[in-house]
mmCIF file as gemmi writes it, N, C-alpha and C atoms, coordinates in Angstrom:
data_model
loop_
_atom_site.group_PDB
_atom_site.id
_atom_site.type_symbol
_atom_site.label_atom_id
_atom_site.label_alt_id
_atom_site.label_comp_id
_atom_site.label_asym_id
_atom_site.label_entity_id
_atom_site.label_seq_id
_atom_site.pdbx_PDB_ins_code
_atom_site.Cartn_x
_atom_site.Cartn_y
_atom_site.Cartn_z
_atom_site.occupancy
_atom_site.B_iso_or_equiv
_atom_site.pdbx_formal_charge
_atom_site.auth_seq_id
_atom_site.auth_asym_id
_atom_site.pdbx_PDB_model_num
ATOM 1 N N . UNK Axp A 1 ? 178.949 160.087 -16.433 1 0 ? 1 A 1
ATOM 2 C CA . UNK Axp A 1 ? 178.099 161.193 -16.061 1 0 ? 1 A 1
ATOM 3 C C . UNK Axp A 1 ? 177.529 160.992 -14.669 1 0 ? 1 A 1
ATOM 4 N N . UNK Axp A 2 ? 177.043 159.739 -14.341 1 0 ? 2 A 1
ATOM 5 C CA . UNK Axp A 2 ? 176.798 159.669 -13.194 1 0 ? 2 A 1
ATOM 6 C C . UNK Axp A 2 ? 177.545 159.977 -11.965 1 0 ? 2 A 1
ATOM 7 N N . UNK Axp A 3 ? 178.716 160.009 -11.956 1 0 ? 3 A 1
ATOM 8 C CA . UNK Axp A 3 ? 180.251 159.879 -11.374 1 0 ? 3 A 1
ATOM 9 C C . UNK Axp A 3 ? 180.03 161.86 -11.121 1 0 ? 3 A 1
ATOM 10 N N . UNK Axp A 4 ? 179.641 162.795 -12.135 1 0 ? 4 A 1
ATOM 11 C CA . UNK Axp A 4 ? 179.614 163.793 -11.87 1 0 ? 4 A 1
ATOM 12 C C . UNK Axp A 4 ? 180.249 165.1 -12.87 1 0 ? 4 A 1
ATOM 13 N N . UNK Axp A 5 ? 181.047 163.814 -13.899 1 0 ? 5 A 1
ATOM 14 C CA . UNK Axp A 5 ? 181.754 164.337 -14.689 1 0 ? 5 A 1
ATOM 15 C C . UNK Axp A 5 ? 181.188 164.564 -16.366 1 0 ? 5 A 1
ATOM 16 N N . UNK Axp A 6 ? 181.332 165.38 -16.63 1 0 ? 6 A 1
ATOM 17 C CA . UNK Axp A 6 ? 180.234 166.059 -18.119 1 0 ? 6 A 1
ATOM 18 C C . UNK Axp A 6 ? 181.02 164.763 -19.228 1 0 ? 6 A 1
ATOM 19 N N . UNK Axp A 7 ? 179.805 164.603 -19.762 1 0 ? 7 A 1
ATOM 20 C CA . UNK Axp A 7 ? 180.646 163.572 -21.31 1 0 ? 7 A 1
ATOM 21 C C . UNK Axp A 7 ? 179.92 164.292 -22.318 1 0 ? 7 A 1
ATOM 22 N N . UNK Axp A 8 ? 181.422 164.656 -23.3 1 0 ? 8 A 1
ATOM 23 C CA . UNK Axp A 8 ? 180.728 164.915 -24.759 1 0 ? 8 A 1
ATOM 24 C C . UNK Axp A 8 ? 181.473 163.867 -25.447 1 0 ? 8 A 1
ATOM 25 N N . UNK Axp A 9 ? 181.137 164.362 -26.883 1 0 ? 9 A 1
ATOM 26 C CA . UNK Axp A 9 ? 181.724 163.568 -27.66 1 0 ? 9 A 1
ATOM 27 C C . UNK Axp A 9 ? 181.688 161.632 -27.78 1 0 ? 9 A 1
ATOM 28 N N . UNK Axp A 10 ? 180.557 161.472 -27.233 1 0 ? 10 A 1
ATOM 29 C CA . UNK Axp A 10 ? 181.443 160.023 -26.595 1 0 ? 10 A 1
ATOM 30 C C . UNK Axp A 10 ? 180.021 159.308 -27.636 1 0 ? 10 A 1
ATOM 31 N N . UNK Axp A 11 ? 180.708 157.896 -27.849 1 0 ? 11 A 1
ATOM 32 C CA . UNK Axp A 11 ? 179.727 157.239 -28.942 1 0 ? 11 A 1
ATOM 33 C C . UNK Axp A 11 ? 179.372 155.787 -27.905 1 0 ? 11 A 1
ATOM 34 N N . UNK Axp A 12 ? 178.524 155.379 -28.32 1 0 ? 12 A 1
ATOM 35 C CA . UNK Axp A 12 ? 177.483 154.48 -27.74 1 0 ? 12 A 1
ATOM 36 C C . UNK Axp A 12 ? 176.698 153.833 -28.675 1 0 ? 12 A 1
ATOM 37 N N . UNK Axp A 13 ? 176.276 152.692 -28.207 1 0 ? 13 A 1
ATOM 38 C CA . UNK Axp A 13 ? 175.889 151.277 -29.145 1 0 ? 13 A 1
ATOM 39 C C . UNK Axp A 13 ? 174.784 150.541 -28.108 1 0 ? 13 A 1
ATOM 40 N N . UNK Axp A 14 ? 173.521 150.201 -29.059 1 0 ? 14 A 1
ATOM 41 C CA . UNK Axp A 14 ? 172.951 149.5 -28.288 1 0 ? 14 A 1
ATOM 42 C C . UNK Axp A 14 ? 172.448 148.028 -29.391 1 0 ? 14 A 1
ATOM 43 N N . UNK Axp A 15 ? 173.043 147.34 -28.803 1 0 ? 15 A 1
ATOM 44 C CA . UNK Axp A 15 ? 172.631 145.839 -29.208 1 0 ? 15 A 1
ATOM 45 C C . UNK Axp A 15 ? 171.056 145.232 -28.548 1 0 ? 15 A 1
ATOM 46 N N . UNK Axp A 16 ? 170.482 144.694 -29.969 1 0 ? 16 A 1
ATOM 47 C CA . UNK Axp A 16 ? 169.352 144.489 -29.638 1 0 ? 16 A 1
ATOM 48 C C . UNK Axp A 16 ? 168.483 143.756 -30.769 1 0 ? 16 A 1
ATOM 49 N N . UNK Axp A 17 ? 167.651 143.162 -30.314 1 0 ? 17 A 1
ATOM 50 C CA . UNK Axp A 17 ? 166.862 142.236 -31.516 1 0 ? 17 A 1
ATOM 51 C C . UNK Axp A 17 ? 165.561 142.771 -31.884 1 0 ? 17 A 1
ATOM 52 N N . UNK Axp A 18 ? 165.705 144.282 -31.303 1 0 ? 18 A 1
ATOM 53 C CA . UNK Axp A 18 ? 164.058 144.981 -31.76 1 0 ? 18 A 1
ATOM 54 C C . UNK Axp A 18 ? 164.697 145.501 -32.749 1 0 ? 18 A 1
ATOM 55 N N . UNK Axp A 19 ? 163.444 145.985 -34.404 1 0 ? 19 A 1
ATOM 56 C CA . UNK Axp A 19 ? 164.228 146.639 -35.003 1 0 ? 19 A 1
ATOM 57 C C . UNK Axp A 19 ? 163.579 148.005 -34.845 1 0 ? 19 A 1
ATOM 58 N N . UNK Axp A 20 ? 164.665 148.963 -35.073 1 0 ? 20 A 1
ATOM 59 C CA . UNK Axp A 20 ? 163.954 150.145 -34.637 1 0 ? 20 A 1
ATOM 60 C C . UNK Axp A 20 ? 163.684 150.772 -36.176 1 0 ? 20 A 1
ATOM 61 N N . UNK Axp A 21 ? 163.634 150.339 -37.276 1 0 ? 21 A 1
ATOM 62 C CA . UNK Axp A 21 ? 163.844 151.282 -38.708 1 0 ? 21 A 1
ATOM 63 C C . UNK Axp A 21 ? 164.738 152.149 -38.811 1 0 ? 21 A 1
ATOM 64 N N . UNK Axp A 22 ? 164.23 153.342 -38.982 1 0 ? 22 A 1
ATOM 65 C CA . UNK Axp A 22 ? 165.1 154.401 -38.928 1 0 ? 22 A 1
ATOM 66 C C . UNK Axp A 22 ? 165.519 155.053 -37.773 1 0 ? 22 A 1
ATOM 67 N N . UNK Axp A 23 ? 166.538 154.4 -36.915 1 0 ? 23 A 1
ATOM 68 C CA . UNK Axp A 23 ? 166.655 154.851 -35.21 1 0 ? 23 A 1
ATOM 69 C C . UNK Axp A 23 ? 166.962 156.448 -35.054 1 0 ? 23 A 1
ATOM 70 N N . UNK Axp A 24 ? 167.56 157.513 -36.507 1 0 ? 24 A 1
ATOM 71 C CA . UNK Axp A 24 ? 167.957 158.179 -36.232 1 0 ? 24 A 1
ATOM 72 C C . UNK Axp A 24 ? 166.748 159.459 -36.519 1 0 ? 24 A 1
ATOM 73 N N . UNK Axp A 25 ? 165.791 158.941 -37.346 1 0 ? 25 A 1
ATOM 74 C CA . UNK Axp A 25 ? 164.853 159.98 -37.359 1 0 ? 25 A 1
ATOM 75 C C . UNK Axp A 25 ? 164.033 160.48 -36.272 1 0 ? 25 A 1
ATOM 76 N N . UNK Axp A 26 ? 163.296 161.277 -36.504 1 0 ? 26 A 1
ATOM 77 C CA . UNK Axp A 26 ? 162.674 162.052 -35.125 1 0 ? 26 A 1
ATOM 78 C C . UNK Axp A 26 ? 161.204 161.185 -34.887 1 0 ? 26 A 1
ATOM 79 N N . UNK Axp A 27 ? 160.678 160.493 -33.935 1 0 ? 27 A 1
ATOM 80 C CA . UNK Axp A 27 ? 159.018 159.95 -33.954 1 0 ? 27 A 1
ATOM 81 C C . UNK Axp A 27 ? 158.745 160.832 -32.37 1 0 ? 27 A 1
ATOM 82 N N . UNK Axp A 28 ? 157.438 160.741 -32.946 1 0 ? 28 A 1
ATOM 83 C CA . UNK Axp A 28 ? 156.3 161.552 -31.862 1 0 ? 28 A 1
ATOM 84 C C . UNK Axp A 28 ? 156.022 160.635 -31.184 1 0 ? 28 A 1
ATOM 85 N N . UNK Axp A 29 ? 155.368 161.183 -30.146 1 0 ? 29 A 1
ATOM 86 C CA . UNK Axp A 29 ? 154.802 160.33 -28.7 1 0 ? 29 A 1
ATOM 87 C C . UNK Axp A 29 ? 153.705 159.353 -29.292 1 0 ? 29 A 1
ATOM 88 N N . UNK Axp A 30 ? 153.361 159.029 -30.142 1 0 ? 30 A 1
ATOM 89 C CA . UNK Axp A 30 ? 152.206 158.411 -30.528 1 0 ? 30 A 1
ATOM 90 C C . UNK Axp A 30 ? 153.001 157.289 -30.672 1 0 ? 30 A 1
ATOM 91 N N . UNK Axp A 31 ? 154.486 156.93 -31.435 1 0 ? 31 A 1
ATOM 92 C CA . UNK Axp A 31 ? 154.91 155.833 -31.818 1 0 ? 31 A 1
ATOM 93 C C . UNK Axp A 31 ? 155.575 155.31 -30.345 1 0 ? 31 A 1
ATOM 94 N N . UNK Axp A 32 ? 155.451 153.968 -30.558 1 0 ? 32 A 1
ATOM 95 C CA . UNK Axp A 32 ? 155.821 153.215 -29.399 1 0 ? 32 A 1
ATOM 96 C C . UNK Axp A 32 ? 157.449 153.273 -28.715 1 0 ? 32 A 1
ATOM 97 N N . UNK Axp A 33 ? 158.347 153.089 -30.377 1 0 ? 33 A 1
ATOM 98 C CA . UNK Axp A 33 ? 159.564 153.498 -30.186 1 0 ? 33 A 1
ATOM 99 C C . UNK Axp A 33 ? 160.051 154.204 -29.462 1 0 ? 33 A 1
ATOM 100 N N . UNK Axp A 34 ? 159.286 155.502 -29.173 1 0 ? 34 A 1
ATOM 101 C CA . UNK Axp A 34 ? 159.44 156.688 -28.589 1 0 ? 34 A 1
ATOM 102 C C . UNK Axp A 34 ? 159.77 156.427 -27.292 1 0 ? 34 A 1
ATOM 103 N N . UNK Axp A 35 ? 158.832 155.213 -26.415 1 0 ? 35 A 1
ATOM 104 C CA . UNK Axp A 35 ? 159.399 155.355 -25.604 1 0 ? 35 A 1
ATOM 105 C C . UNK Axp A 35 ? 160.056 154.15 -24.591 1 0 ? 35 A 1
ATOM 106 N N . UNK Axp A 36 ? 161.117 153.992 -25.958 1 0 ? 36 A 1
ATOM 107 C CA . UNK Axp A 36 ? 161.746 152.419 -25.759 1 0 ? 36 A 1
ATOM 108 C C . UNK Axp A 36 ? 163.198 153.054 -25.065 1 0 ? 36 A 1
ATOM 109 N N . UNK Axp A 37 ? 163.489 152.744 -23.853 1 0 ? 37 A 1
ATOM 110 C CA . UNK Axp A 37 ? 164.493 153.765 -23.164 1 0 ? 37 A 1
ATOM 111 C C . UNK Axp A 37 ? 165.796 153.265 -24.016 1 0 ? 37 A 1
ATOM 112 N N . UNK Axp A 38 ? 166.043 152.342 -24.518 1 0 ? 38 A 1
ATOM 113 C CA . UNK Axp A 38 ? 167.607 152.105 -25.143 1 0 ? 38 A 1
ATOM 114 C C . UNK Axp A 38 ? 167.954 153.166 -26.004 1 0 ? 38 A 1
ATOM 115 N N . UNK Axp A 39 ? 166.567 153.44 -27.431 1 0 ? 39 A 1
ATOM 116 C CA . UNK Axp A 39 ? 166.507 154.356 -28.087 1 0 ? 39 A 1
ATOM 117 C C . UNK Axp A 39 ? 167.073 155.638 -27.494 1 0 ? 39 A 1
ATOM 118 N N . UNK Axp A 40 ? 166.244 156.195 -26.783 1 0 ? 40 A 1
ATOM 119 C CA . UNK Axp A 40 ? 166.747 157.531 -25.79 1 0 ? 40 A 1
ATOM 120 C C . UNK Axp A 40 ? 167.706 157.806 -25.159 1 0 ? 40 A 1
ATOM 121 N N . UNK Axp A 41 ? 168.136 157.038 -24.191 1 0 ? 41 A 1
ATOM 122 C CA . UNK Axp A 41 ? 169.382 157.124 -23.505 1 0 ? 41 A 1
ATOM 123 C C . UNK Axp A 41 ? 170.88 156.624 -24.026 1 0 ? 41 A 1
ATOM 124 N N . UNK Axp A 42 ? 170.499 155.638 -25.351 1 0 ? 42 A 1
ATOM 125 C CA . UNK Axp A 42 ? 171.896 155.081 -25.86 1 0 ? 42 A 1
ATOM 126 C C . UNK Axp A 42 ? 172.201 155.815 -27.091 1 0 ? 42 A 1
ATOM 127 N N . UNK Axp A 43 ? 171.202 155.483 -27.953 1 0 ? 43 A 1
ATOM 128 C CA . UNK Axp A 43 ? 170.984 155.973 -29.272 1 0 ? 43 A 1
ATOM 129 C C . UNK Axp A 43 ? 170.866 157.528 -30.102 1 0 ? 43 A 1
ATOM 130 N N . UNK Axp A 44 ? 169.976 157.991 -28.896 1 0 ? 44 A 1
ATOM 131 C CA . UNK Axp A 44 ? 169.571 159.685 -29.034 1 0 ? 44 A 1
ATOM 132 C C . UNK Axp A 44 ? 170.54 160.582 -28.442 1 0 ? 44 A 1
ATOM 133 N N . UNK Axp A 45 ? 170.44 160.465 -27.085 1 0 ? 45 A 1
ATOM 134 C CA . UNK Axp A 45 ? 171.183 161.547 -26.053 1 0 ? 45 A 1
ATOM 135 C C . UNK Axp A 45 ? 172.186 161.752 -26.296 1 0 ? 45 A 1
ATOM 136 N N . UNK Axp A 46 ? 173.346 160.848 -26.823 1 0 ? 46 A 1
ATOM 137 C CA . UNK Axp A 46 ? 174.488 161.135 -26.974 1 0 ? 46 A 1
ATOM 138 C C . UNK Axp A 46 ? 174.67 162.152 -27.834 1 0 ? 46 A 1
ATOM 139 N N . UNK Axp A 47 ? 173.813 162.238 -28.918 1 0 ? 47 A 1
ATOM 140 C CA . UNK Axp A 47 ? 174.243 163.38 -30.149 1 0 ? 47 A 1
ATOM 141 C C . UNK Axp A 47 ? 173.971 164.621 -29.317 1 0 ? 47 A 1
ATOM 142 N N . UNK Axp A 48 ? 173.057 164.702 -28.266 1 0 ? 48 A 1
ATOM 143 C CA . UNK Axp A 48 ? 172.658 166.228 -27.986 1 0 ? 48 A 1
ATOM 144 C C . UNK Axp A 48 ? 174.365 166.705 -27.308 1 0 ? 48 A 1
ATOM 145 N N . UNK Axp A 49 ? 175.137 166.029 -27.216 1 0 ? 49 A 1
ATOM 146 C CA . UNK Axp A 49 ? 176.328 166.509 -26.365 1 0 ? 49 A 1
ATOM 147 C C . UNK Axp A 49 ? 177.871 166.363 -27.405 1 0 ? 49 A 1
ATOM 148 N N . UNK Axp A 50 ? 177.554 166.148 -29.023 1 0 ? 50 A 1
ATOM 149 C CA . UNK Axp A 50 ? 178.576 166.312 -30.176 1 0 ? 50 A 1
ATOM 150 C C . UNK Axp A 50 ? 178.803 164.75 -30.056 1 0 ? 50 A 1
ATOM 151 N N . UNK Axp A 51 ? 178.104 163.867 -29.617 1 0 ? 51 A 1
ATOM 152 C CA . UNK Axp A 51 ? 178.35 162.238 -29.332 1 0 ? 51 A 1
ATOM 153 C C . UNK Axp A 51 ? 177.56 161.223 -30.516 1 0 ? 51 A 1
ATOM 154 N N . UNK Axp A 52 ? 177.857 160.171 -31.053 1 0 ? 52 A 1
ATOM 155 C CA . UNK Axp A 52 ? 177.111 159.444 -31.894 1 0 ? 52 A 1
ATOM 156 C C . UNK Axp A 52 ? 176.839 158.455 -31.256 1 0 ? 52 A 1
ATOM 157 N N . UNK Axp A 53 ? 175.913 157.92 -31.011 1 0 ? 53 A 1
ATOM 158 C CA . UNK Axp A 53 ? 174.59 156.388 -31.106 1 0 ? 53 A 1
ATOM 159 C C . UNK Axp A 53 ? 174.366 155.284 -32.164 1 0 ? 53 A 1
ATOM 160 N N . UNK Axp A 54 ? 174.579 154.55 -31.797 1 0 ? 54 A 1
ATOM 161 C CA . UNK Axp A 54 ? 174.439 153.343 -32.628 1 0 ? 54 A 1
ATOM 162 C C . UNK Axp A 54 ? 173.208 152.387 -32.314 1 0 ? 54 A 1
ATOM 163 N N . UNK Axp A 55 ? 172.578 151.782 -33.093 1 0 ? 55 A 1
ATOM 164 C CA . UNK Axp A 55 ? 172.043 150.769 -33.067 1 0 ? 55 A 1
ATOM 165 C C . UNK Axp A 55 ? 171.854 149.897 -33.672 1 0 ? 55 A 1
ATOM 166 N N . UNK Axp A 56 ? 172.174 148.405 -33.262 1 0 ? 56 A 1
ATOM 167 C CA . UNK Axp A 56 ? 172.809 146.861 -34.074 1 0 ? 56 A 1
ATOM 168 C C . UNK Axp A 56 ? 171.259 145.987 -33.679 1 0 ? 56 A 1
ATOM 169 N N . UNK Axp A 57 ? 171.026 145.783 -34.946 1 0 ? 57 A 1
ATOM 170 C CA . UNK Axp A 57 ? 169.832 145.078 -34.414 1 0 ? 57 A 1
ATOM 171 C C . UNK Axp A 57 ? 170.125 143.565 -34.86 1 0 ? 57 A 1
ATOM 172 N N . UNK Axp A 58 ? 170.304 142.504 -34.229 1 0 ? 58 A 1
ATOM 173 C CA . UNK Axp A 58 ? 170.259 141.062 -34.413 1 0 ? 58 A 1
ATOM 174 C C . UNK Axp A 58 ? 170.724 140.517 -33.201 1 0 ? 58 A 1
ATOM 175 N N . UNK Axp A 59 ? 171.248 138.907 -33.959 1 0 ? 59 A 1
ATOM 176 C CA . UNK Axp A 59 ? 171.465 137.875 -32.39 1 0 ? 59 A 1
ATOM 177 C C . UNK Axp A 59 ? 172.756 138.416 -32.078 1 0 ? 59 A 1
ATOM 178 N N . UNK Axp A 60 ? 172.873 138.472 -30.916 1 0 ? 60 A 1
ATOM 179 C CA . UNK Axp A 60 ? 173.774 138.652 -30.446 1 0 ? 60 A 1
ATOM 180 C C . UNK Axp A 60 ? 175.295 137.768 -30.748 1 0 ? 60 A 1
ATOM 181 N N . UNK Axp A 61 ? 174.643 136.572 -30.712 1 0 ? 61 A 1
ATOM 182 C CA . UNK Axp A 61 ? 175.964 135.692 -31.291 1 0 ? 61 A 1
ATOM 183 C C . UNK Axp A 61 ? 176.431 136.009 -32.704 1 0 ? 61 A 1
ATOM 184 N N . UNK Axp A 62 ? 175.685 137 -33.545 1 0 ? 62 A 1
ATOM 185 C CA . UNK Axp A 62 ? 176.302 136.971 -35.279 1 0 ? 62 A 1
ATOM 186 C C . UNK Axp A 62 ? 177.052 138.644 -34.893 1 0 ? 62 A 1
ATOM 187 N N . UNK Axp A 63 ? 176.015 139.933 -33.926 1 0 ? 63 A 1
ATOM 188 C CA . UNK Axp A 63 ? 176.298 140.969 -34.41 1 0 ? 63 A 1
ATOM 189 C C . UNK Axp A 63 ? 177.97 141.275 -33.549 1 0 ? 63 A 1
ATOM 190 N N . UNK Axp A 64 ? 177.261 140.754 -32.37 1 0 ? 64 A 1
ATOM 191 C CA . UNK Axp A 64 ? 178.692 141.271 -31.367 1 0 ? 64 A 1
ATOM 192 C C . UNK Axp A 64 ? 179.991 140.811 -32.377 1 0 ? 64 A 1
ATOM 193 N N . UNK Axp A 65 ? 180.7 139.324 -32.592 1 0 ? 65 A 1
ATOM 194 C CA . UNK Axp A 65 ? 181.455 138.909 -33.382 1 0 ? 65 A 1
ATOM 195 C C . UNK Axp A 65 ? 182.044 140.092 -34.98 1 0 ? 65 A 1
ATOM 196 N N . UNK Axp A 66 ? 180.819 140.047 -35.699 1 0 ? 66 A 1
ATOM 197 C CA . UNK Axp A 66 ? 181.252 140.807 -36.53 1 0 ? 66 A 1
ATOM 198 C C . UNK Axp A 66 ? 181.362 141.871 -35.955 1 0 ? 66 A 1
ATOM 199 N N . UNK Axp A 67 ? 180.965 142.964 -35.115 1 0 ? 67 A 1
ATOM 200 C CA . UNK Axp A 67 ? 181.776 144.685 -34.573 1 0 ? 67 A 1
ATOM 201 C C . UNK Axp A 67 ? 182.931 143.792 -34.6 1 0 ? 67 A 1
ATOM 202 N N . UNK Axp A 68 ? 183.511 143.249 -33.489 1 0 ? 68 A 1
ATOM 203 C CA . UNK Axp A 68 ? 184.188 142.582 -33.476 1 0 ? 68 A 1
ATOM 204 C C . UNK Axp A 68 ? 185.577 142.567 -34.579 1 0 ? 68 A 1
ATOM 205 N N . UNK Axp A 69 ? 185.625 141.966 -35.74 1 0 ? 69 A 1
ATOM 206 C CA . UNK Axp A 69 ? 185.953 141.355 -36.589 1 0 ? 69 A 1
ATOM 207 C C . UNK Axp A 69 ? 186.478 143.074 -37.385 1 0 ? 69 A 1
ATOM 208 N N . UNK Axp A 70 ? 185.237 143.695 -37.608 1 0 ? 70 A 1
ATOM 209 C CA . UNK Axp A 70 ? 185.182 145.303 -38.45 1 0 ? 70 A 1
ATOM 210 C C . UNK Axp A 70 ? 186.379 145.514 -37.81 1 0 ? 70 A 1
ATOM 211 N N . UNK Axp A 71 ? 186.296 145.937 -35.87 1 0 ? 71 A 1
ATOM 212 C CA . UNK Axp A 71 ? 187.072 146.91 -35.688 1 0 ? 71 A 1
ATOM 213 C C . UNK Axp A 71 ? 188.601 146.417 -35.25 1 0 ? 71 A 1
ATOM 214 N N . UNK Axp A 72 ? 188.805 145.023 -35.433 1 0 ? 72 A 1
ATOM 215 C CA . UNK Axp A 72 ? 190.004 144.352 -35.626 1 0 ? 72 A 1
ATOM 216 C C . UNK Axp A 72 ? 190.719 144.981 -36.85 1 0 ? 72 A 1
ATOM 217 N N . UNK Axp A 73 ? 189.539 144.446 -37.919 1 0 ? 73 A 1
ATOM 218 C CA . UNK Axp A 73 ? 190.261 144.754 -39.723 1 0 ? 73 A 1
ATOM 219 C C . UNK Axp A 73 ? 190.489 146.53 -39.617 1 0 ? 73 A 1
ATOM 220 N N . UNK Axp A 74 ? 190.071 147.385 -38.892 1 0 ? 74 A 1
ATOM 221 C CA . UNK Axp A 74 ? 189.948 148.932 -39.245 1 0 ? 74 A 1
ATOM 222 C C . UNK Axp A 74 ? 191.286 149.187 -38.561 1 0 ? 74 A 1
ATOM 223 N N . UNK Axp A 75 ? 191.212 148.78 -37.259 1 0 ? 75 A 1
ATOM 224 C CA . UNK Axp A 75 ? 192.494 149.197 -36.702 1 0 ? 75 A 1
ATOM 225 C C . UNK Axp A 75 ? 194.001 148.766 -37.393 1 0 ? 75 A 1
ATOM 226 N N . UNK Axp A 76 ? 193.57 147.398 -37.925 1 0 ? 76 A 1
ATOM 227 C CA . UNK Axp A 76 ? 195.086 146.769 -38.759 1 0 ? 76 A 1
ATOM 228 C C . UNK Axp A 76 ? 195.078 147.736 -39.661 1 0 ? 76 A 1
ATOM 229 N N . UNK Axp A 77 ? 194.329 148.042 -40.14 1 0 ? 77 A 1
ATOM 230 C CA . UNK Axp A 77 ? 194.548 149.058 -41.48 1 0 ? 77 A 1
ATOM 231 C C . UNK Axp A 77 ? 195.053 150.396 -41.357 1 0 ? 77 A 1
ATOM 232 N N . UNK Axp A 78 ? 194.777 151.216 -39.928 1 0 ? 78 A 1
ATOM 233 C CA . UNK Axp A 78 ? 195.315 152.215 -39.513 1 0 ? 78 A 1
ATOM 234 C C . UNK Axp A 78 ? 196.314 152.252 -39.318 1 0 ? 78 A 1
ATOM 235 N N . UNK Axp A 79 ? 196.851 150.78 -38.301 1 0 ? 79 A 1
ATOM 236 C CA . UNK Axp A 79 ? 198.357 150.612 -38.205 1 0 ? 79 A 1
ATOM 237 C C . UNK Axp A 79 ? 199.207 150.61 -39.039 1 0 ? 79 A 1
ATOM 238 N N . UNK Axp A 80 ? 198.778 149.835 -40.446 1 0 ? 80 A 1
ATOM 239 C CA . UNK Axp A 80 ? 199.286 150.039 -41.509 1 0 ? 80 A 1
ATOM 240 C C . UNK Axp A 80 ? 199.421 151.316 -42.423 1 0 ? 80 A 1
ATOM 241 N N . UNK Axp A 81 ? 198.807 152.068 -42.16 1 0 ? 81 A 1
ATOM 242 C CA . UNK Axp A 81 ? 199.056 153.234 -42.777 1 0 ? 81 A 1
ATOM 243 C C . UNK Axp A 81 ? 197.731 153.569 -43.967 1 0 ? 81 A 1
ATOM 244 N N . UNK Axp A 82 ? 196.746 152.233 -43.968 1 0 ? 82 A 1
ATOM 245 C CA . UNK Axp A 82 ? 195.797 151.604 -44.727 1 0 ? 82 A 1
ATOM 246 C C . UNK Axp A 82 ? 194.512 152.926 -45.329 1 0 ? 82 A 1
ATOM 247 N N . UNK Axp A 83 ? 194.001 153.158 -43.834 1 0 ? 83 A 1
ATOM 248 C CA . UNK Axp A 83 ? 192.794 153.55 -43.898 1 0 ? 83 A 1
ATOM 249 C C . UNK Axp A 83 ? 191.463 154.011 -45.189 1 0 ? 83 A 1
């Protein structure tokens, strides 16, 4: 987007050791979350454009590995005819 070019659809992940609870519900300006920019710009924004947000909350050394590992086993399974 910065580049100039419109993104929909596009999914996004933010790794992190805060937990946010429920990242996908709506909080008001009163909660702090609100205005934790990962939340907003990784997590939120994407849906306003048909896009999904993720958020992985732990160490980095356990969560990255396992995505990792998931989207190894998902894709073998597609290849296979699995899914």
């Amino acid at each position: 987007r910065n580049l100039g070019y419109p993104t929909f659809n596009i999914t996004t992940a933010n790794f992190d050791i805060i937990d946010l609870g429920d990242y996908r519900s709506r909080i008001g300006y009163d909660d702090p979350h609100y205005y934790y920019r990962p939340r907003k710009n990784i997590v939120n924004r994407p849906t306003s454009t048909g896009g999904k947000g993720w958020h992985f909350c732990g160490d980095h050394k356990v969560t990255i590995p396992n995505l990792y590992r998931k989207l190894i086993k998902k894709l073998s399974e597609v290849e296979k005819g699995i899914e």
